[in-house]
Each structure stands twice: as structure tokens, then as C-alpha cells.
C-alpha positions as CSV (number, residue, x, y, z in Angstrom):
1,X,-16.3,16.5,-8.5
2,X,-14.9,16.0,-12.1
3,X,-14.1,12.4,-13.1
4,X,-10.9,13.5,-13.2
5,X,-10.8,14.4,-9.4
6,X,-12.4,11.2,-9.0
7,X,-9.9,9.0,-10.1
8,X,-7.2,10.8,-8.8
9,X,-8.3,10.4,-5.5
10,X,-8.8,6.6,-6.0
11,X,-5.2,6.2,-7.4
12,X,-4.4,8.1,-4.3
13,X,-6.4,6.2,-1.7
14,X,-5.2,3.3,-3.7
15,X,-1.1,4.0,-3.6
16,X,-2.0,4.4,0.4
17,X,-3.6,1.8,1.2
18,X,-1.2,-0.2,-1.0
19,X,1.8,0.9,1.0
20,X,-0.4,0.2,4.7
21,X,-1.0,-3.5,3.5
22,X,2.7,-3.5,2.4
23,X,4.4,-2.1,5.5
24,X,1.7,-4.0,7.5
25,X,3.0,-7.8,5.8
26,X,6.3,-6.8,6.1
27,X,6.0,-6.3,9.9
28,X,3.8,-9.1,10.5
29,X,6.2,-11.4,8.0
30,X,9.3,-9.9,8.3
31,X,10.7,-11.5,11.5
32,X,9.2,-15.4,10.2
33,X,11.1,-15.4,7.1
34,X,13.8,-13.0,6.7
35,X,15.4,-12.6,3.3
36,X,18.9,-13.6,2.1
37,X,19.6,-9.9,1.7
């Protein structure tokens, strides 16, 4: 694979795994200390 595949696919696995850990606090978080929004 080029290095160009290469870091593609870690910025993708990356922006993934970002928004799992994101979605994942939220839910775990949400409900303890909702926002003033």
C-alpha cells in the first residue's frame, strides 16, 4: 500500500474511532450532567 493509502486509512480509523468514544461519553455522561441547552 502507498503511504498515501496508509494515512488515509488512519485518518479514517481515526475519525471512527473518534466519533465511538464520542457517542460512547455522551451516553455514558449524558444522563449525569445534562447541559443548559
Amino acid at each position: 500500500m502507498s503511504v498515501s493509502g496508509w494515512i488515509f486509512m488512519l485518518l479514517a480509523w481515526a475519525f471512527i474511532g473518534g466519533l465511538f468514544v464520542y457517542c460512547f461519553y455522551r451516553i455514558l455522561f449524558g444522563d449525569a450532567r445534562p447541559t443548559g441547552e
